[in-house]
TORKE-730719 format. One record per residue: z, x, y of N, C-alpha, C in turn; residue in three letters. Coordinates in steps of 0.1 Angstrom, whole numbers, plus 5000, padded with zeros to 4 digits. Layout:
ZXYZXYZXYALA;...
This chain:
535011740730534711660741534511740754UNK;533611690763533311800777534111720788UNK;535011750796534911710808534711720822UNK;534311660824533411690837534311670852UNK;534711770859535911710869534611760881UNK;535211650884534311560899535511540910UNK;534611570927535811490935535511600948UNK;536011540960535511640967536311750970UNK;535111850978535511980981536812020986UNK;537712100980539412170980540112030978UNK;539911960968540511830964541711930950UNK;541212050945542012140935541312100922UNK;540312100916539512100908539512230902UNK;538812330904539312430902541012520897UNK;541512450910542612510899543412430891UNK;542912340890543412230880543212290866UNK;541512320864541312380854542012530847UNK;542012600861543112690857544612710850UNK;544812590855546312550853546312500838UNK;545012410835545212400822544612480810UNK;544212550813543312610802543512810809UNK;543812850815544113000821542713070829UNK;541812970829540213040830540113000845UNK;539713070857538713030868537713020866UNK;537512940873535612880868535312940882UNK;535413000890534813070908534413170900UNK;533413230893533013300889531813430901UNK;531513340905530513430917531213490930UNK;531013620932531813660947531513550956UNK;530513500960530813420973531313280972UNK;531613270960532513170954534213180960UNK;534513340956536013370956536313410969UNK;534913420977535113500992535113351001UNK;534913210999534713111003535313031000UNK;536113080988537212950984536712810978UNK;535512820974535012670974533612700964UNK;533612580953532712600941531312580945UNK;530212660946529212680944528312590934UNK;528412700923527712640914528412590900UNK;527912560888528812500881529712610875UNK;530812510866531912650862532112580850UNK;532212670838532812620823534312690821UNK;535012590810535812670803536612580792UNK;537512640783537612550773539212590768UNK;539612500762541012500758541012490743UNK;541612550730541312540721542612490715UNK;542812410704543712370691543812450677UNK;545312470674545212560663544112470654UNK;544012350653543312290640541512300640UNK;541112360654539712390656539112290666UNK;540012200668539212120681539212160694UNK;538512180699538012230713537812090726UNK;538512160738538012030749537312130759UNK;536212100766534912180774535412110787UNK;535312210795535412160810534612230819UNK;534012110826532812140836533312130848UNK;533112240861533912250873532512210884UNK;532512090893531112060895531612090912UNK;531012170919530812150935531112030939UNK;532112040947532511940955532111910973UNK;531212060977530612020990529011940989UNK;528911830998527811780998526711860997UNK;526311991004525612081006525312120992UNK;525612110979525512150963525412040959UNK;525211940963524811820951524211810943UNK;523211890943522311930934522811990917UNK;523612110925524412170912525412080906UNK;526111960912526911900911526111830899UNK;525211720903524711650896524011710883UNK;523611840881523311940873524511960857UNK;525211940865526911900857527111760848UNK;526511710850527511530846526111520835UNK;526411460824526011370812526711280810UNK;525311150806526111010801526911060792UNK;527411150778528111160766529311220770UNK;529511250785531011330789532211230794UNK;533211320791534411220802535011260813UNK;534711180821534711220835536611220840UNK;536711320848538211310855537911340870UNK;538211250876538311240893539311310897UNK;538911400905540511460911539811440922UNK;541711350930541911330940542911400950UNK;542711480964544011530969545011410975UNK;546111450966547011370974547311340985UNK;547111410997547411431007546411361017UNK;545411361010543511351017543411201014UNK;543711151001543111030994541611070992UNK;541310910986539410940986539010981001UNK;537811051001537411081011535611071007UNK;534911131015533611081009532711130998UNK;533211250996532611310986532911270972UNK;534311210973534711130964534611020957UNK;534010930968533510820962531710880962UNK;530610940967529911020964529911020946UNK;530411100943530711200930531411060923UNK;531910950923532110850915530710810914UNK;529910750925528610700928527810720913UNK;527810930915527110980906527210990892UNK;528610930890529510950873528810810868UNK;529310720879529010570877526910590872UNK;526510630881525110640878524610710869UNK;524810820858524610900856525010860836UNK;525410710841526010680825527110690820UNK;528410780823529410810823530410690820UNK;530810640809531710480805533310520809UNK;533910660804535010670801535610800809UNK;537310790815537810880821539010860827UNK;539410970838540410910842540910980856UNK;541610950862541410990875543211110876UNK;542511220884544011330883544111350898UNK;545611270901545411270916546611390918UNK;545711490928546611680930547411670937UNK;547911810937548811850951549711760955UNK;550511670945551411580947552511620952UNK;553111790946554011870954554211870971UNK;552611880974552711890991552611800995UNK;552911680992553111530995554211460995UNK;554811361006555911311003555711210993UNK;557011140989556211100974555510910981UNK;556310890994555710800999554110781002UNK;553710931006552110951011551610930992UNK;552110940985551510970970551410870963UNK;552710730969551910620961550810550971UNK;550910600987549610560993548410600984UNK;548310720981547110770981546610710967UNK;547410700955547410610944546810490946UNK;547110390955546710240962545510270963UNK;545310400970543810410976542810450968UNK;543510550959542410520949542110450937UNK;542910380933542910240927541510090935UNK;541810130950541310030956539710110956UNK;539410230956537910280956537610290942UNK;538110260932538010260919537110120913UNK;537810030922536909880922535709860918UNK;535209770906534109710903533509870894UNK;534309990892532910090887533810090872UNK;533210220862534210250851535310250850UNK;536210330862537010420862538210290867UNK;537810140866538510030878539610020868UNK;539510030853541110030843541510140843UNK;541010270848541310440839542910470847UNK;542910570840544710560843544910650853UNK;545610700862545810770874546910840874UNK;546711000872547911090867548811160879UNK;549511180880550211280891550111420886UNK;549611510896549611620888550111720900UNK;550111840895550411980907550112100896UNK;549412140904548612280893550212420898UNK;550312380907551312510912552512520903UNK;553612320904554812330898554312320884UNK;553212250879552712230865553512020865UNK;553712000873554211880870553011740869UNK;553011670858552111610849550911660844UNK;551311800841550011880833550111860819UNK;551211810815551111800799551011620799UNK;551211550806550911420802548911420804UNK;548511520815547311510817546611540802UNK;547111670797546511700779546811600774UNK;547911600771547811490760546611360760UNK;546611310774545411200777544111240774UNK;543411390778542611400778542411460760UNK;543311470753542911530737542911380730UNK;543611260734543611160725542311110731UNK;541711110746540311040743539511120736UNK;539311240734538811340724538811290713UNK;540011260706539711200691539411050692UNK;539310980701538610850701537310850702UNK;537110940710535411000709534711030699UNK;535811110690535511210679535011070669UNK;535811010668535810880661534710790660UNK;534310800670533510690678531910730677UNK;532010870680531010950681529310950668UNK;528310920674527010890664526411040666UNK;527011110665526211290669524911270656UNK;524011350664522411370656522111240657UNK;521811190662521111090662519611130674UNK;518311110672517511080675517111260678UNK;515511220685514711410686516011470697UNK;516311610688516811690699516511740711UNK;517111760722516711760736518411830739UNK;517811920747519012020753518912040768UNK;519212000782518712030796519412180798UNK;518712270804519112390802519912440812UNK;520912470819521612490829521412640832UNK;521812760824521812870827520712850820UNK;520013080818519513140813519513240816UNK;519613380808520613510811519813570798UNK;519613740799519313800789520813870784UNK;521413890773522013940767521914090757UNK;522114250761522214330760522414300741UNK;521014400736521514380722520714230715UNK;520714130721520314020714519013920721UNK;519013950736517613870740518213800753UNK;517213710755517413570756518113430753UNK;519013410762520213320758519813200770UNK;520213080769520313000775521512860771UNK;522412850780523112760778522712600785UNK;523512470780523012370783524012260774UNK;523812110780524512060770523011960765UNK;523511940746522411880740522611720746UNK;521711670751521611490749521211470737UNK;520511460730520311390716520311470706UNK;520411410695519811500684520811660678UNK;520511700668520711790663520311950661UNK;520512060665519712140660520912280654UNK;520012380646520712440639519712590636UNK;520412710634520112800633518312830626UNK;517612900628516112930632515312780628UNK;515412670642515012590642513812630654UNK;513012570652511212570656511412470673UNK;511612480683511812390692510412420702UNK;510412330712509412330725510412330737UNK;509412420746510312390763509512360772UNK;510512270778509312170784509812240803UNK;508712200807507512180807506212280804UNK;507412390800506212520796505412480790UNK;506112460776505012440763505112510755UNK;505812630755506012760750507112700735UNK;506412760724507512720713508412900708UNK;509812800710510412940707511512880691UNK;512213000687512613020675514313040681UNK;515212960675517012970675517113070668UNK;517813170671518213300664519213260658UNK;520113240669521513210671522413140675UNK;523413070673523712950689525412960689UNK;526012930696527512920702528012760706UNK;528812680704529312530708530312570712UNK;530412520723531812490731532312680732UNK;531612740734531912910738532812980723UNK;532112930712532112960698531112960687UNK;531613020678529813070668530312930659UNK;528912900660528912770654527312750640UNK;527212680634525712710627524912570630UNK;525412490641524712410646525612320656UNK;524412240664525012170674524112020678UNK;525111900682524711810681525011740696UNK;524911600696524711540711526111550714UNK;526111590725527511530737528611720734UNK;527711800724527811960728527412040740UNK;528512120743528012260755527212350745UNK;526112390746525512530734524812610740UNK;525312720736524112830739523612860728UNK;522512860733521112900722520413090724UNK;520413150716519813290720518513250712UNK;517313250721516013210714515213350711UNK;514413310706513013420705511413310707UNK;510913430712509513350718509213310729UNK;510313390738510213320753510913390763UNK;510113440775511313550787512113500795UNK;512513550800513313510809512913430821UNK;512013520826511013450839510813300835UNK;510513260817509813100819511213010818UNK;512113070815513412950813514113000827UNK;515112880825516312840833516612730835UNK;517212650848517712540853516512500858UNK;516912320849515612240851514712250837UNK;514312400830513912340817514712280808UNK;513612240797514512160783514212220776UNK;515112210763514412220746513912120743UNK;513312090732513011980728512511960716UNK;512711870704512611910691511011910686UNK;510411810698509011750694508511850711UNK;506611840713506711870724506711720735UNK;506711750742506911620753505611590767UNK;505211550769504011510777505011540789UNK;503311610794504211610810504011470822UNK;504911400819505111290826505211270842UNK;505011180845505111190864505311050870UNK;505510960859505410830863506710790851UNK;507610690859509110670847509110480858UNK;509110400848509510260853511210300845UNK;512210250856513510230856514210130864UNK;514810080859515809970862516809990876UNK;516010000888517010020899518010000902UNK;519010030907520209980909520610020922UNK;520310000934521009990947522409980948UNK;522610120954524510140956524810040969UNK;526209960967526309850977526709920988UNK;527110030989527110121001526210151008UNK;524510161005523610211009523410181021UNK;523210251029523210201044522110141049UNK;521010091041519710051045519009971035UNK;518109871037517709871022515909901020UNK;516009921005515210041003514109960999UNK;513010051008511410001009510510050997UNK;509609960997508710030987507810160994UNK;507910240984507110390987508410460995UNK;509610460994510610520996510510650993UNK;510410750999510610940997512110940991UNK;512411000983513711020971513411150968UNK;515111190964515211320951515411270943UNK;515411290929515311250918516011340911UNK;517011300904517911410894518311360881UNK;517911480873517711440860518511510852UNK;519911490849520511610841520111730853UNK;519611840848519611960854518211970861UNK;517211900857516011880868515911780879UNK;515311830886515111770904513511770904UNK;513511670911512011630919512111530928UNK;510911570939510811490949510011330945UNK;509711250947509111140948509011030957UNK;508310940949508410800960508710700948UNK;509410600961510210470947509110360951UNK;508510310940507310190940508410070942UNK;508509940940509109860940507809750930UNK;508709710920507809600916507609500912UNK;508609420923508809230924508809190936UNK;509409340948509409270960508909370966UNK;508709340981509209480993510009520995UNK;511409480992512009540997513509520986UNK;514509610983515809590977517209600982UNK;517809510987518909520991520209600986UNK;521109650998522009720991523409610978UNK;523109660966523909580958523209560948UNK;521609540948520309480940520309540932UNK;520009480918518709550909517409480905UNK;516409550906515109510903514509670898UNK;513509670889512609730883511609790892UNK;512009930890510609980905510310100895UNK;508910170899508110310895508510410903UNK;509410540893509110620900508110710899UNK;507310780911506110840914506910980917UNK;506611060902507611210908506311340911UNK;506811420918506011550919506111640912UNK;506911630903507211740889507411650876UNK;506911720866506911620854508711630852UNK;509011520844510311520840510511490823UNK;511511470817511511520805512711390805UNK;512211290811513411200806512511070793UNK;513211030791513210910776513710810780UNK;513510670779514110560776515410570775UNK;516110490784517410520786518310620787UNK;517610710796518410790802518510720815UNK;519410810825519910800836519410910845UNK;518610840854518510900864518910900879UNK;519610970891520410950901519210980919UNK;519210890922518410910932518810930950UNK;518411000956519111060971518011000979UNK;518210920988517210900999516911081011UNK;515711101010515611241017515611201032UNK;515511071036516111091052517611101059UNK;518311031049519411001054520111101040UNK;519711161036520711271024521711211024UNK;522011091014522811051006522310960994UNK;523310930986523110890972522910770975UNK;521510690974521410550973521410460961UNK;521510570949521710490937520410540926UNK;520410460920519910560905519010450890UNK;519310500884518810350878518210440858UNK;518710350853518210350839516710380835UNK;515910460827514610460823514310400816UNK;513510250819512810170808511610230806UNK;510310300812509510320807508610170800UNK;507310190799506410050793505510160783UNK;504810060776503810090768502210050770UNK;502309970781501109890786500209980790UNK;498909970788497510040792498410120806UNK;497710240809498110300829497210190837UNK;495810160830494710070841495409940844UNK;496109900841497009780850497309810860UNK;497109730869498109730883499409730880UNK;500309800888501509820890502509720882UNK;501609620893502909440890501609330883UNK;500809420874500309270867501609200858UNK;501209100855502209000846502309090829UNK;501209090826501209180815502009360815UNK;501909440821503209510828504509520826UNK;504709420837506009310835506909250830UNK;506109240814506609150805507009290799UNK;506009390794506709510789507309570794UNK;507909570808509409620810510309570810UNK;509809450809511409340808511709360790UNK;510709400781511309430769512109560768UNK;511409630776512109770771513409760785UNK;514409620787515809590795516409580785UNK;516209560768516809530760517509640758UNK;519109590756520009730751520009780737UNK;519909650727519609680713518709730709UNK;518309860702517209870700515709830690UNK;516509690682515909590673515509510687UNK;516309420692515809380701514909370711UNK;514809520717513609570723512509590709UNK;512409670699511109640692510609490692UNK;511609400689511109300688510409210698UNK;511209260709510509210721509209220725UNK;508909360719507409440718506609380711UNK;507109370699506109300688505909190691UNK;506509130701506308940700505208950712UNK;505309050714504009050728502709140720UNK;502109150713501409200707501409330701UNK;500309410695500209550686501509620696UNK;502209720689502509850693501909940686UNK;501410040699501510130693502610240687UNK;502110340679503810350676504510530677UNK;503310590676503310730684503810730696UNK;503610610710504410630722505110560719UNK;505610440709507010410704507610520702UNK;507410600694508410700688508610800694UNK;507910850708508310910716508610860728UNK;508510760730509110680748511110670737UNK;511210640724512810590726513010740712UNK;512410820716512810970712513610990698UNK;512610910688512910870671512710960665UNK;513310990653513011090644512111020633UNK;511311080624510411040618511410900609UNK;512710940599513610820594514010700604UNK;514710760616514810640624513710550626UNK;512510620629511510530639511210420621UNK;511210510608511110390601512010320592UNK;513210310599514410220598514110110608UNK;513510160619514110080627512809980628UNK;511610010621510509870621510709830605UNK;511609920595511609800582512809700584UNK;512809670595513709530596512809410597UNK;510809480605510309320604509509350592UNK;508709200591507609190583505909240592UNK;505509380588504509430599503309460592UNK;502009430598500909490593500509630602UNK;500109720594499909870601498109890602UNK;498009910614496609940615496210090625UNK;495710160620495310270631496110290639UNK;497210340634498510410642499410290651UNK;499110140651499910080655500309950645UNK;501209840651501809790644502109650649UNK;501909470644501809380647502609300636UNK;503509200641504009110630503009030625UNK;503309030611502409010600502008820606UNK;503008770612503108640620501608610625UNK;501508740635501108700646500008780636UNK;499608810628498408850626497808740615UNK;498508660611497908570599497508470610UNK;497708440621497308350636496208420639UNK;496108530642494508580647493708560629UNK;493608570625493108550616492608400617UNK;493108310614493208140616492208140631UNK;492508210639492108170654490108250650UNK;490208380641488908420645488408320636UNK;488808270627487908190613487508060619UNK;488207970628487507840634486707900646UNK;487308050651485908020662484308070655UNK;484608160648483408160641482708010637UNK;483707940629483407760626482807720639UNK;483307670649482807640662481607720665UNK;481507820667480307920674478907870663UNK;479007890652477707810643477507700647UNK;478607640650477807470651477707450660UNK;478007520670477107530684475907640685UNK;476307710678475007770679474107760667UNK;473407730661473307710645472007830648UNK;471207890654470307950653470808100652UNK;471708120659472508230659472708300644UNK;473008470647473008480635474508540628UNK;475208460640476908510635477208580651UNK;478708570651479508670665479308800661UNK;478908880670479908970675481609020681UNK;482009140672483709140672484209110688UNK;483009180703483409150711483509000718UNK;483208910709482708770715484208710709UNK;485308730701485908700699487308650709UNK;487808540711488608500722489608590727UNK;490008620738491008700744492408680742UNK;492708560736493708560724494208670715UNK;493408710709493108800698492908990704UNK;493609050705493609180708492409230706UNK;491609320712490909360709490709450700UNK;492009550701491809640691491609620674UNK;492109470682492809420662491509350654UNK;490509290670489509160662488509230651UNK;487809370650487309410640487809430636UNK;489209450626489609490616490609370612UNK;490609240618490709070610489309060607UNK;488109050615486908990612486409060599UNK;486809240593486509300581487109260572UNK;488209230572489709170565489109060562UNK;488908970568488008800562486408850555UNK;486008950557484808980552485309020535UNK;486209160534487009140521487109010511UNK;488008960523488508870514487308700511UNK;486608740515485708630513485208500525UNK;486408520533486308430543485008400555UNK;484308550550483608530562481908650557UNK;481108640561480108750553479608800568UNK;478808920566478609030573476909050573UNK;476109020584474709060581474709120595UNK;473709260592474209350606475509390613UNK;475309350625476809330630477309240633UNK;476609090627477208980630477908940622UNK;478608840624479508800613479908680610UNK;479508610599479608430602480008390586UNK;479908270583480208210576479708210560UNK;480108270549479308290540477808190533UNK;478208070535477507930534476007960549UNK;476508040558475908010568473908090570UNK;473408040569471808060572471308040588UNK;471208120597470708090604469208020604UNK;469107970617467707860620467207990626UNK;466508050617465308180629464108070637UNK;464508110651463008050660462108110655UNK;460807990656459208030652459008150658UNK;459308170669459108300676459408450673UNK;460208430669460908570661460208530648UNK;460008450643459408480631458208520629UNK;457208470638456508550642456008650643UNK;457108740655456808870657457308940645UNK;458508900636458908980623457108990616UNK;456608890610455808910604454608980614UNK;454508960623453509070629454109220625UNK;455409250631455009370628456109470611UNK;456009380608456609400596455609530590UNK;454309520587453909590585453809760588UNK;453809770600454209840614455809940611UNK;456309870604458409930604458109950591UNK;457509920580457409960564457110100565UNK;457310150567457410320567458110400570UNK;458410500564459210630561459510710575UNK;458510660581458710770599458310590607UNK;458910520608458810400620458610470631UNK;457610380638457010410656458210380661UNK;458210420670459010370686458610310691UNK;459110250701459510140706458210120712UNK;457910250721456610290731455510250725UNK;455010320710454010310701453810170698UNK;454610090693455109960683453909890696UNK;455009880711454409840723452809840724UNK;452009950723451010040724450509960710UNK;450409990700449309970687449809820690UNK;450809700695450309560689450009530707UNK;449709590715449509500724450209450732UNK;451709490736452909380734453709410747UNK;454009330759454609390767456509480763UNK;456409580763457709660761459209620762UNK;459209520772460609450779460709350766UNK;459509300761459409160757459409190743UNK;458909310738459009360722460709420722UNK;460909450731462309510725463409440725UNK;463309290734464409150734463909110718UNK;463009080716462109080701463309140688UNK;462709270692463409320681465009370681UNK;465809340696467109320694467609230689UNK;466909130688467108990681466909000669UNK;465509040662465809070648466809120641UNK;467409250653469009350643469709270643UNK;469609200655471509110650471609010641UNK;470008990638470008870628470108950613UNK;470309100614470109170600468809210592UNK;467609160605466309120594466209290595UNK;466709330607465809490609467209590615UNK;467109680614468209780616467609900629UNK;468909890640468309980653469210110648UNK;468510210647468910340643469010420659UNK;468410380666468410470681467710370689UNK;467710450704467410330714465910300713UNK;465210390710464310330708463510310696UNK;464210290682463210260669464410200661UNK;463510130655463710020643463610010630UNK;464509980619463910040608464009880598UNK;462609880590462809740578464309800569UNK;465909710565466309760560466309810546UNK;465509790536465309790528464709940526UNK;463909960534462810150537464110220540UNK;465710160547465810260553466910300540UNK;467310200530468310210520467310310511UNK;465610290509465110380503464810520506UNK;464710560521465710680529466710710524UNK;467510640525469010660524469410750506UNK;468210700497468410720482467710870482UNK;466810920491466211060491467111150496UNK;467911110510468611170513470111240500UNK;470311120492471711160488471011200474UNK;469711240469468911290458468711470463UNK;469111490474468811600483469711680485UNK;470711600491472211660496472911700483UNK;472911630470473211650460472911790452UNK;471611850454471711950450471912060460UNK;472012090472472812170481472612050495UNK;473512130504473612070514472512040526UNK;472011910533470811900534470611910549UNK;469712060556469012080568468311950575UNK;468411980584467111900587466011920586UNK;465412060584464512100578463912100564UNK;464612100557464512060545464411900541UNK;465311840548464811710547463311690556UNK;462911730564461511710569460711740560UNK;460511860552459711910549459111820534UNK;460511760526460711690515460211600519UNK;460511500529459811360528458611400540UNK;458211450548457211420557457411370569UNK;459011330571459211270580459211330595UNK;458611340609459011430623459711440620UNK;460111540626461611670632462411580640UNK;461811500652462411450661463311280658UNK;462311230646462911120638463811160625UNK;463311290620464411330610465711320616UNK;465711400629467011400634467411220634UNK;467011200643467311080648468210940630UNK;467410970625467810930612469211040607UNK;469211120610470311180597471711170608UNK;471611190620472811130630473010970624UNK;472010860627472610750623473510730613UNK;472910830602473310800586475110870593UNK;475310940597476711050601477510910611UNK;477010850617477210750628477810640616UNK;477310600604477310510597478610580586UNK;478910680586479810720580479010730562UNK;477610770560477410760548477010910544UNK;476811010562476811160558477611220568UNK;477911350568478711410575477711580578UNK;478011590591477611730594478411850592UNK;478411960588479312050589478412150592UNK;477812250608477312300609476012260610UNK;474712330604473612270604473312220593UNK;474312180586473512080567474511970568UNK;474211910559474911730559474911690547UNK;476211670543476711630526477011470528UNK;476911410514476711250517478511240511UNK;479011180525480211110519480610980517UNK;479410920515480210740514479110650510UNK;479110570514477610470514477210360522UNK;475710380525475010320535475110190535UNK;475710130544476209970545475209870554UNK;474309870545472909750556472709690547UNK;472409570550471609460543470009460544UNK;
């Protein structure tokens, strides 16, 4: 277990740790020349039976909050130390602010220096911090008397802090989900490289594992690693680890990068669940300037707001943060936010993140709805919530809630789902668009009876777009529906061709019966035919299936072009087919050869590799 002691500056944090474990964490001269913690400090206490407790020493002057907050993870247990003498003071409730925001469930409060206190000032200061304890985690945690000097309640304080250790231990889901490590130090080590320590948030990792650092990019290789300041052959969530990497210098790591099992987009935009501290002394506007702290990374930004103008101190509502440096957070993490005018903690707020197109407005309703899914704590819940709102995708599923390839498919074989092109729809809601495309096709014939079937885009806005051609193929399969061109209607169904189009088919039918068809220009030219008015003409023939548009401007009878189509794969068959070679074989221009052997590649019935074209499939016209 790590603990994290918080509380403000010469409260005895520091030598608290000392006292229990024999280690000073003032490790830097102007630490020991100042009397007062800098930057962070480790150290650990060990059990003959191999359990280890980690202690994190976090700055207690306002002026380091930074490093302070650089310190604390949701997976740690936090201990408040309070000076007896002082009570809370501001930094104190500060540094709860940040425990409370930062995720932190469990802890307990070590109130010091009880020796230099009369014992009357000592149950004041007890009252008092009992009474600043109100409404956060810490409002049941237990409140120890301590004195690092006489040692008096330093062994009630172990005992408390090793049995929540094995409650932890107990309780504890370690490896679960992609590994992610926020990096705190990084130091070359004489003899072995590049080391960097850090504690893991998620996941697992273990000796010459393959990882990314973000936001470099750079992938490096685990040599080696250390847990809790011991040789270990792996390390998992809610661990202190050092990692000695290869594949990476020193100049590109430190405080502020991550590891990461997968690589991670560089992000700049995080919807999170605001929470306004009731202390805040103002309340906070949309496009608010903020620091942003993330684990061990910082950025500046602005807070969007996106229900009101404005959030009162106490509130939560759902706002965008707009950061200047990418961040490396996931869905449900914790992030802690500083207003940069007034440099204090106004509060912080959970990462929901959405899945919705970016081209939405901020606060469309569609938006909206997908962050109010991803408020769910369960994480069945939230899929579900998803799915009930249409397709997910599932690649930014499985990296917005930071899944391993098992989890992410544990956690969708709970529904009944149909899988299409990388995303995912309950089989529900897909047997409904189905039903929904099949009557409007019904409706659209009998209102239109001349017509020669929909197009996938004409299909109602009901129906996802991404999904309507591949139900309208799906009923073509299965019989429900037949396919001429690119329309698509009723198998029973005949369109009524106007005299007019029939017409011009038979005028120039004779005209398209050939191996090299005119263009559009020519067709225009040899019948006489105004150009605007031949080519509404003959768009109307393709969609009716009579005639097939290969390019913008030419036409082909389908039946010439399936007899094309039989030369071509007579050709490709015995080596791979040029366009020269196919010119030369059939007679056809250069300029229409091409134009034909792209369609066919467009049609999926040839494929280019270089300058020759092998037939992989088959030409689908009527």
């Amino acid at each position: 277990m790590i603990v994290t002691l918080a509380g403000h500056v010469d409260h005895g944090k520091t030598s608290l740790i000392k006292a229990l474990t024999g280690v000073d964490t003032d490790v830097l001269a102007e630490e020991r020349r100042r009397g007062l913690t800098i930057d962070l400090g480790f150290a650990y206490q060990r059990r003959a039976g191999g359990e280890v407790l980690g202690f994190v020493d976090v700055p207690g002057h306002h002026r380091f909050i930074h490093n302070m907050v650089a310190g604390v993870a949701a997976m740690q247990y936090a201990l408040l130390v309070v000076d007896a003498g002082d009570g809370p003071m501001p930094q104190t409730r500060e540094h709860l602010q940040i425990l409370s925001l930062s995720g932190l469930s469990q802890g307990l409060v070590a109130l010091t220096k009880c020796d230099r206190a009369p014992a009357q000032r000592v149950a004041a200061a007890e009252a008092e911090v009992r009474s600043c304890l109100r409404g956060t985690f810490l409002e049941d945690g237990r409140i120890l008397r301590t004195s690092a000097v006489t040692g008096a309640g330093l062994a009630e304080l172990r005992q408390a802090l090793w049995s929540a250790a094995g409650r932890l231990a107990a309780n504890a889901a370690a490896g679960q989900g992609q590994f992610r490590l926020a990096v705190d130090r990084a130091f070359n080590v004489q003899g072995a490289g590049l080391v960097v320590t850090g504690t893991v948030h998620a996941g697992q990792v273990a000796k010459d594992a393959a990882l990314h650092v973000f936001p470099n990019g750079e992938r490096v290789r685990v040599r080696s690693l250390r847990v809790q300041d011991g040789p270990a052959q792996s390390a998992v969530a809610g661990d202190r680890a050092a990692l000695n990497l290869a594949g990476v210098g020193l100049d590109r790591m430190g405080r502020g990068r991550w590891l990461t099992q997968m690589p991670m987009p560089e992000r700049r935009n995080f919807i999170i669940d605001l929470q306004v501290h009731k202390d805040c002394p103002r309340p906070v506007r949309h496009w608010l300037p903020v620091h942003v702290y993330h684990a061990t990374s910082h950025s500046t930004a602005h807070l969007a707001l996106l229900r009101a103008s404005k959030a009162l101190p106490g509130e939560r509502q759902e706002a965008e943060l707009v950061t200047d440096a990418p961040l490396c957070a996931r869905h449900g993490d914790h992030l802690v936010l500083r207003d940069q005018g007034l440099d204090l903690t106004l509060g912080g707020g959970r990462v929901l993140t959405d899945l919705s197109p970016s081209s939405l407005r901020r606060r469309h309703p569609a938006r909206l709805a997908a962050v109010s899914a991803f408020k769910q704590r369960n994480r069945r819940d939230l899929i579900a919530a998803l799915l009930n709102q249409g397709p997910v995708a599932l690649a930014p599923l499985q990296n917005t809630l930071g899944l391993t390839d098992p989890e992410l498919a544990a956690a969708l074989s709970e529904f009944e789902l149909v899988r299409l092109d990388g995303a995912a729809v309950l089989k529900s809601h897909w047997v409904q668009w189905r039903h929904r495309a099949l009557e409007f096709v019904r409706r659209h014939q009998a209102e239109n009876p001349s017509a020669p079937g929909i197009q996938p885009n004409l299909l109602p806005p009901s129906i996802p777009v991404r999904m309507g051609l591949a139900i309208l193929n799906e009923l073509v399969a299965d019989g429900g529906l037949a396919r001429t061109g690119n329309a698509y209607h009723l198998p029973s169904h005949s369109a009524v061709i106007p005299k007019e189009e029939q017409i011009l088919f038979d005028q120039l039918r004779p005209c398209l019966d050939r191996d090299q068809a005119p263009s559009l220009g020519d067709l225009a030219k040899e019948k006489g035919l105004p150009i605007n008015k031949l080519q509404a003409g003959l768009g109307a023939l393709a969609r009716r299936g009579r005639l097939v548009q290969v390019s913008a401007k030419r036409f082909y009878l389908p039946e010439r072009l399936r007899a094309i189509a039989e030369q071509v794969a007579v050709l490709a068959e015995q080596e791979p087919l040029s366009v020269r070679r196919f010119r030369d074989r059939t007679g056809i221009g250069r300029n229409v050869a091409i134009e034909l052997l792209e369609f066919f590649d467009g049609q999926g019935f040839t494929k280019r590799v270089g300058d020759a074209r092998t037939v992989v499939g088959e030409l689908r016209v009527r």
